[in-house]
C-alpha positions, 0 to 999 in steps of 0.5 A, a space after each residue: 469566913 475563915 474556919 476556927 475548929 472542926 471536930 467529930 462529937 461523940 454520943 458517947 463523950 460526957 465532954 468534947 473539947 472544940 474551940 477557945 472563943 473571945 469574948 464578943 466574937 461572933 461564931 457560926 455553927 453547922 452540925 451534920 449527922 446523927 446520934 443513937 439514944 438508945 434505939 432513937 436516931 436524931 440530929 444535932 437538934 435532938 429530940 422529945 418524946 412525951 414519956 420522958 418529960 419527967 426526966 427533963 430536969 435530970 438534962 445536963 441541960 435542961 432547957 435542951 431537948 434530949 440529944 440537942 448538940 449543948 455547947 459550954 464555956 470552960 465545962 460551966 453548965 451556967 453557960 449551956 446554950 443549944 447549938 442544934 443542927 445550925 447557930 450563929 452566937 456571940 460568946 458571952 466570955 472568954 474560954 473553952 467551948 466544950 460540947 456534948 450530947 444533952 442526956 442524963 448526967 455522967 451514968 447514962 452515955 452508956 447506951 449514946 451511939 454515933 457522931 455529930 461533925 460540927 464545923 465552926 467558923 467566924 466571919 472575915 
C-alpha cells in the first residue's frame, strides 16, 4: 500500500484539495472523525433526519446524506461520489480530487464545525 495523501477536512471548507488521481487507478479511503452541523455530531457517513427531506435537493450533492465526506474530480459536482467513513474507488478520469462536507451550497457552512482526517491510498 504506499500512502498517496492525507489531509484534515474541515466543516467549514466549501472545497479541500486532497489528491491528483488517474484514471483507472484504484484508491483506498478511510475517514476517522467527526463534524458538527449546527448542533448534530456525524462521522464522515453523515447523516438524515426526517425534517430535513425537503431540503435534499438543495445538497451539493444530493444523492449524499447530509455531512456525508463527498469527494469530486476537479470541482466537477457531475463527478460527486460519497466516500463516507470507508471506500475503495477506481477514478473515472484524470484530475484533482476535491472534497467537502455534503450541505447546502456556499450560504450554510457558517455553522460546520470539526474535522474529518481522511487518509488515501493505492495498492502496491
Amino acid at each position: 500500500m504506499a500512502v498517496i495523501a492525507g489531509k484534515s477536512i474541515q466543516a467549514a471548507d466549501r472545497w479541500t484539495r486532497l489528491c491528483d488521481v488517474k484514471q483507472g487507478q484504484k484508491y483506498d479511503f478511510l475517514a476517522s472523525g467527526t463534524w458538527i452541523d449546527w448542533w448534530i455530531e456525524t462521522d464522515a457517513d453523515g447523516y438524515e433526519k426526517p425534517w430535513l427531506a425537503p431540503f435534499r435537493a438543495a445538497r451539493r450533492a444530493p444523492r449524499e446524506p447530509w455531512f456525508a465526506l463527498v469527494g469530486t474530480i476537479d470541482k466537477d459536482l457531475s463527478t460527486a461520489f460519497g466516500i463516507g467513513s470507508k471506500l475503495s474507488w477506481t477514478a473515472p478520469k484524470t484530475g484533482t480530487l476535491w472534497c467537502f462536507a455534503n450541505d447546502v451550497a456556499a450560504w450554510m457552512y457558517w455553522n460546520n464545525k470539526g474535522a474529518i482526517d481522511l487518509q488515501c491510498t493505492t495498492p502496491d
